[in-house]
N, C-alpha and C positions, 0 to 999 in steps of 0.2 A: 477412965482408968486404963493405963497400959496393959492392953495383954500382955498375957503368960509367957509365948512366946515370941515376944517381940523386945527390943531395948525398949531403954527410956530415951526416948526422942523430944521428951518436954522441953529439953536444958538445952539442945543443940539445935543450930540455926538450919532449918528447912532448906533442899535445895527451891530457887525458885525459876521458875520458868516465862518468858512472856510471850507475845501470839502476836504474829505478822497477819496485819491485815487486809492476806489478799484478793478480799472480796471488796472492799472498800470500808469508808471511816467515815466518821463525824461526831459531832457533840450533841446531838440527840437521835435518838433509838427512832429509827424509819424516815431518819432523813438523812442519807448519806450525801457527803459535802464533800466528800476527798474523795477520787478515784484511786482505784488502786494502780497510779502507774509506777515503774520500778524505780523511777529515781525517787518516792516518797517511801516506798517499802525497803530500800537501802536507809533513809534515814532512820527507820522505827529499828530495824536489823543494828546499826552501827550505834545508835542510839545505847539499846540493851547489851551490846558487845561494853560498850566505854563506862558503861553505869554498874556493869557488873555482874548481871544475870545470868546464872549459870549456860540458860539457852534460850530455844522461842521454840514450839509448836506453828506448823504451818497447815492449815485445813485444807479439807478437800471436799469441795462443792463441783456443783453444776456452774456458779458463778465465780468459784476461785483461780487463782492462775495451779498450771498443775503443778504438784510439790517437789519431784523431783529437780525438772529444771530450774526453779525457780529456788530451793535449795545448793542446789551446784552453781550459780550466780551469785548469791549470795555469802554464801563459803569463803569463795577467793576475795570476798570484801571486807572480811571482819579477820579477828584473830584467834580469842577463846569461846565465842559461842557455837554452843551445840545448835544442832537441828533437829528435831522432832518431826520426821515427813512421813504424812499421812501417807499411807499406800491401800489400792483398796484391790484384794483379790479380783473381782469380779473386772477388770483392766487390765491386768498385766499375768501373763502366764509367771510362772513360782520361777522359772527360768530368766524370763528376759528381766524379771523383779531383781532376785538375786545378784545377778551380771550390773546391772544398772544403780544397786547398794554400794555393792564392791567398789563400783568407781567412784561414788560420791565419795566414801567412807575415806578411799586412797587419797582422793583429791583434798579433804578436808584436811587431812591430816586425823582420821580418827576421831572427827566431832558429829557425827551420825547415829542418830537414836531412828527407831521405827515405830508408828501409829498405826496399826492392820487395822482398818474401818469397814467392816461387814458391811453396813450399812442396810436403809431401811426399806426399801422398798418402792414406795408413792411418792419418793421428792428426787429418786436417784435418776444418772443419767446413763448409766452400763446399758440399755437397753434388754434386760436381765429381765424375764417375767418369773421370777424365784418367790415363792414362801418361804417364811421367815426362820424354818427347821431348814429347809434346802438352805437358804442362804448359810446359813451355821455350818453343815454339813460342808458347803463349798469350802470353808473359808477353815473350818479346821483340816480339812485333809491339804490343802494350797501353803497351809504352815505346816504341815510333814514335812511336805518336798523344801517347802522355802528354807527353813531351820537345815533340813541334810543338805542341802547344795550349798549352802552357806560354809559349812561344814567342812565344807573342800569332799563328802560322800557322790559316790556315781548313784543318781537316783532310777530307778523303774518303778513305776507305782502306778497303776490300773485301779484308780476308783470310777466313783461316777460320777463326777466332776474334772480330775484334775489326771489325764493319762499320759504318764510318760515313759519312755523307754533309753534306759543306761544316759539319762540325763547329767550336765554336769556344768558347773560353774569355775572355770578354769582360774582364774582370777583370785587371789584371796582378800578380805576383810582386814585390816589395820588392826580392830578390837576381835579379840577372838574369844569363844568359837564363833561371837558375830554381835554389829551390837545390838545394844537391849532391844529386847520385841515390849511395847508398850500395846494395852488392846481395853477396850470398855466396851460396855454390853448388859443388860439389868435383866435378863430373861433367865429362865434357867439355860438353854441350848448355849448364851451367850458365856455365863459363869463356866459351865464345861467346858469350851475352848480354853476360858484362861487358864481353869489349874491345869489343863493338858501342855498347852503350846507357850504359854507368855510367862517373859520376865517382870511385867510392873502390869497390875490392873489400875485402869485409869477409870476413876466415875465421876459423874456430874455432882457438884454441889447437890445436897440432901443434907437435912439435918442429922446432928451426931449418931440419933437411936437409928436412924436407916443403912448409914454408911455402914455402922457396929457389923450390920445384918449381914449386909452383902458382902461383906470383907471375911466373915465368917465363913459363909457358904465357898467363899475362893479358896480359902484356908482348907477346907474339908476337901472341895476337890483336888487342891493339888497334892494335899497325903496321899489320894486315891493313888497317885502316878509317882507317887515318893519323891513329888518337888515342893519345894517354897517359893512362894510371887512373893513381888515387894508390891506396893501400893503408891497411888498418886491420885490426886484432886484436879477437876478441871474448874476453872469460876470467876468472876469476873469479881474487879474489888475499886473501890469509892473510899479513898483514905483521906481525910483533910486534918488540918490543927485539931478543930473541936468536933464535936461529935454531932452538932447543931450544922455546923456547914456542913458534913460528909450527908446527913441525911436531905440535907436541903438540895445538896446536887445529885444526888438520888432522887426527888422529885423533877427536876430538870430534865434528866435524862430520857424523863417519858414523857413532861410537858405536852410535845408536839402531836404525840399517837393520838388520834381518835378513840372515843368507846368503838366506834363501828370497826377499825381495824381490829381491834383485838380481839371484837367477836368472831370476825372474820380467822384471825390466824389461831384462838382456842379451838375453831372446829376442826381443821385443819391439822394440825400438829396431834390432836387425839384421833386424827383418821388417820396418822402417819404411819402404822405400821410398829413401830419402836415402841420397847416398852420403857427405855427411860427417856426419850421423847413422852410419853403418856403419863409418867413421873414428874416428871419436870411441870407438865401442864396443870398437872395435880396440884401444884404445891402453890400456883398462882391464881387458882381457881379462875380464870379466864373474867378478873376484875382486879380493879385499884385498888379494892377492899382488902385489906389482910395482906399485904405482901410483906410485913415483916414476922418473917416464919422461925424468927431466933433472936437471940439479944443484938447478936451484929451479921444476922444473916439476912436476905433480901430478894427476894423472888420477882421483882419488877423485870428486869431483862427480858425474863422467858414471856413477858406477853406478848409480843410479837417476833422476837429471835427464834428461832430454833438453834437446836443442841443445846449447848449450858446457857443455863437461866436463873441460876442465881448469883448473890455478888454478895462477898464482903464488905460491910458499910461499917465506917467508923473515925474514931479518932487514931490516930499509931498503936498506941497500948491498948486500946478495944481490940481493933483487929488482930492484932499480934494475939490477944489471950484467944480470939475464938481461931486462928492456926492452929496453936499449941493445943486446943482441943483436939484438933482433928488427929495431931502427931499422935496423940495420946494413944488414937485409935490404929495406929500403926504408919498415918501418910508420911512418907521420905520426901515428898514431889511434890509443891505448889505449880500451876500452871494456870496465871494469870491475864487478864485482860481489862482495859480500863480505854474510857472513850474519851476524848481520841489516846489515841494507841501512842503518839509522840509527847505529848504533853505529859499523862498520867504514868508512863513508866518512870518519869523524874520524878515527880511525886510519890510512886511508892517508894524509888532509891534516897529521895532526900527526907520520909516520915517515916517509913516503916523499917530500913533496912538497919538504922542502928536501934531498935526497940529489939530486934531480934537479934541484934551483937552481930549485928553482919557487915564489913565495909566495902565501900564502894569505891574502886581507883580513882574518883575526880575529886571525891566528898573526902576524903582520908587523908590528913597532915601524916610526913613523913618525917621518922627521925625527930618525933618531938618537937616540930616545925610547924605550925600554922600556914596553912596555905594563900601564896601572896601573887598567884597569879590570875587576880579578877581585879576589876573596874568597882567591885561592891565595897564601900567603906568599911573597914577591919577599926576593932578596938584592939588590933595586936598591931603590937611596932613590928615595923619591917624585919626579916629574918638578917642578919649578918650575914647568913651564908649564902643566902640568893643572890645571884646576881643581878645587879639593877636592869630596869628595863626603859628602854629605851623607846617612847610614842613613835606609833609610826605616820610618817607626814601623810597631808590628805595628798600628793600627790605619788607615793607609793606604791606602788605594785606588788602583792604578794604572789610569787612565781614559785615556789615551794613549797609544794603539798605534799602532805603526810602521807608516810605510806601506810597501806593498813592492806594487810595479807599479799597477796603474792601482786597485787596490781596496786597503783597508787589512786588514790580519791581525792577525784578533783572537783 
């Protein structure tokens, strides 16, 4: 049911988001096969630029590249996708963060979203020996000063975390007063930042009655402070034709893991620290048994992944109606992933995007025209208005490469 105060988000097409994967890739879960070097993370990037996704999420690990630069590289290589870069207080003082926004945002042209990831404690690399209230404490007073310097405000602020004196971020933001602050977190300490500081709570796949929950409590807190957050889903998704092969390649995808890994990584991720890390593990009970926790939901991921662990399984219109669930419940934001990262974003643009009435620049006939620039045999007669095209010899050279964003891709 749509809240009260929310639209009706059922009838309109989700933005959707997809995930650069800079830790590395493959086609089954604990056996990565792709490294994450940058000219393959260009392809997933350019990929999701040319298929149409509104943007990508880029994580931030011990093993990922960091998101900043690896965003600003990326940037000048595409044209309309956003960035979602994870930032994580406990790294970058609210100053040098700020200053270092500002350029991306300039450079981008405005295509800069923000992910503030507290993070958990026992897997991080800040060398930070914080509790999980201190880390809360850090990371909401770090969004004071971030949010006013952003602001183009001279900051002074003496907490006991974050001290500065007539602070200031000279530089301004593209999006103003700056762009979105995205933030996730399942604790209460975590919920308090968002209604306080963030524009979009982000959380882990959870079935419908849990999301309802936590979405409420963000809801209460940001009255507290007289704001509204919008909402967003993190989750990974398995779309095929039929509903027999999307679960089939959900078994696949775990094929490889061991029972022993998984005992290994259940104890683990419940000693993490995290309460939606401890969530997540919940919902997978640390076996093969039961991972289907919903009509088209799937908790196989989280047995050995950390952070999101569940995944949309399905046919195009399964999938599509359990989104529109979740819209129901307020989500604006999909923010998907599928393995491998290069393959599966064409599959969700070429199954799921028109189930949702959403089109895709390559997949989308213009002007009434069926599209006649492929090698794949058409039941439609050549367009009159194309120009014919002309084979190119095998001994040929193509010496003219497309440009995409401010450098060209070669």
């Amino acid at each position: 049911m749509t809240h009260p105060n929310q639209p009706d988000r059922a009838l309109l097409s989700p933005s959707l988001y997809w995930f650069i994967p800079s830790g590395g890739d493959g086609r089954q879960l604990g056996q990565p096969s792709r490294p994450a070097h940058f000219s393959y993370l260009t392809q997933v990037a350019q990929t999701a630029d040319l298929l149409g996704f509104d943007g990508v999420l880029l994580p931030t690990g011990g093993t990922n590249e960091d998101t900043l630069v690896l965003a600003s590289a990326l940037s000048s290589l595409t044209r309309q996708l956003r960035f979602l870069v994870a930032l994580r207080p406990g790294l970058l003082s609210p100053v040098l963060a700020a200053r270092m926004a500002a350029s991306l945002d300039r450079i981008s042209g405005g295509r800069v979203n923000l992910n503030i990831v507290s993070g958990s404690g026992n897997f991080d690399f800040e060398g930070l020996n914080l509790t999980q209230m201190e880390r809360y404490a850090l990371t909401g007073e770090w969004l004071a000063a971030f949010r006013a310097l952003l602001r183009g405000e001279t900051v002074t602020q003496h907490g006991e975390h974050v001290q500065l004196e007539n602070a200031r971020a000279l530089l301004p933001t593209v999006q103003r007063p700056y762009p979105a602050i995205y933030f996730g977190g399942s604790s209460q300490p975590a919920l308090s930042v968002a209604g306080e500081h963030v524009d979009v709570y982000l959380s882990w796949g959870e079935r419908p009655e849990q999301i309802a929950q936590k979405f409420e409590q963000v809801r209460a807190e940001a009255a507290r402070h007289g704001r509204q957050v919008r909402f967003g889903l993190r989750a990974h998704i398995i779309v095929r034709p039929t509903e027999e092969e999307a679960w089939s390649a959900a078994d696949q995808l775990i094929a490889g893991i061991s029972d022993e890994q998984i005992a290994q990584a259940h104890q683990a991720f419940l000693q993490s620290g995290s309460e939606g890390q401890r969530r997540q593990s919940e919902l997978n009970g640390g076996t093969r048994d039961g991972l289907r926790i919903g009509k088209n939901l799937w908790a196989g991921v989280g047995l050995v992944r950390g952070g999101a662990g569940t995944a949309f399984v399905g046919s195009p219109e399964n999938v599509a109606a359990a989104l529109r669930e979740y819209q129901a419940l307020g989500v604006e934001t999909f923010i998907l992933s599928g393995y491998p990262h290069l393959e599966e974003a064409y599959r969700v643009a070429e199954l799921l995007f028109p189930v949702l009435e959403r089109t895709s620049p390559i997949f989308t006939p213009r002007d009434g025209h069926p599209l006649t620039h492929t090698s794949t045999p058409s039941v439609h007669s050549p367009s009159t208005h194309a120009p014919a095209l002309r084979p190119v010899e095998a001994t040929q050279t193509v010496t003219a490469p497309a440009e995409i964003g401010r450098f060209r891709s070669i």
